[in-house]
N, C-alpha and C positions, 0 to 999 in steps of 0.2 A: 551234304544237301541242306539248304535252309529248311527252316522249322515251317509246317502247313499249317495255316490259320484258316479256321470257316464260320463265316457268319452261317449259323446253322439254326436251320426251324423245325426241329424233330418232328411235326406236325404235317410238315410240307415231303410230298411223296419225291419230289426231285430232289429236295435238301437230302432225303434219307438214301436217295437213288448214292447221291456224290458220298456222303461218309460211306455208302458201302463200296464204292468201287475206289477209295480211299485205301479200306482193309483189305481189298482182293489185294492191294499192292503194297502190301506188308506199311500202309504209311498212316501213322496214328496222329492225328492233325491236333492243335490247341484250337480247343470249340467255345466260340462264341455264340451262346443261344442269345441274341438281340434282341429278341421279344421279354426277354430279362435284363438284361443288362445294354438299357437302349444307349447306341451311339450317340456320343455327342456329333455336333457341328461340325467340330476338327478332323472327326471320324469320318464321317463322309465325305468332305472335302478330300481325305487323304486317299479314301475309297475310289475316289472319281481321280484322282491323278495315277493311279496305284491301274487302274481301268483302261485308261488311256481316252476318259470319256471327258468335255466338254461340260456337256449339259443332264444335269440332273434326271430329269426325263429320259432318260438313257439306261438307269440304272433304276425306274421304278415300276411296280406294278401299276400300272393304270386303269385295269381292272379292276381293284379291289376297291370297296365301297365308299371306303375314307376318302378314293381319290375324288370321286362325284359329288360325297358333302362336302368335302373341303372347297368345291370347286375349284379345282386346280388346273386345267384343261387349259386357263389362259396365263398360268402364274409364271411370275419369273423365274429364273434361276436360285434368285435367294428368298422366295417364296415357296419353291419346292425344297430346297434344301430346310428349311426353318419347319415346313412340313412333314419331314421322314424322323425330324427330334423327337418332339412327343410321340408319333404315329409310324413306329417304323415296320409294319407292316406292309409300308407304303414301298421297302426296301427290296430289289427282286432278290429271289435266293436261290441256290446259296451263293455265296459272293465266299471263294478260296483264295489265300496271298498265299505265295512263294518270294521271299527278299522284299523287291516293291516292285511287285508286279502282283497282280489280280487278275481273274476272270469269274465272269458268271457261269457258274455249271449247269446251265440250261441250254442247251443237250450237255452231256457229256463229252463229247469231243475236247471244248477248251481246257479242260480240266486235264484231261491226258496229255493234251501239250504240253500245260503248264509241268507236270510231273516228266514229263521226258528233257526239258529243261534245264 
């Protein structure tokens, strides 16, 4: 089986949701806490092909505060991306790879696909 990767936010009750239903399945993931160790560009770019997502806004909280002062509501694609660099808060979580493949673990459902896989 490929190695589990999770952009993970210990903080974040769904982020804590996926690493636990990670260990109900005996599966010990390489954890990226991103609010530490922020993605670069590349990262996210790889994140959003990895997603199978298009547009950035796809893969962000739009609720979170940063996204209202930044005003970002009208920004482009490489205005939001250039946005989740410094601010990746801005990032939804937890975002798990399997090989290259990603899904967002908000619900949990993708996440168990992704591991049946």
């Amino acid at each position: 089986m490929d190695r589990l990767i999770i952009y993970h936010n210990p903080r974040c009750s769904k982020s804590r949701e996926a690493m636990a239903l990670l260990q109900e399945q005996d599966v010990e993931p390489h954890v990226i806490e991103y609010l530490k160790e922020n993605p670069t560009r590349a990262d996210i770019e790889g994140l959003m092909t990895m997603l199978g997502i298009r547009h950035p806004k796809a893969m962000m909280r739009v609720g979170e505060p940063a996204f209202k002062e930044l005003a970002l509501a009208d920004a482009s694609d490489t205005e939001l991306i250039d946005a989740m660099v410094p601010h990746p808060t801005l990032i939804d979580r937890p975002i798990i790879i399997k090989g290259d493949r990603a899904v967002i673990g908000r619900p949990p459902a993708p996440l168990l696909e992704l591991l049946a896989d």
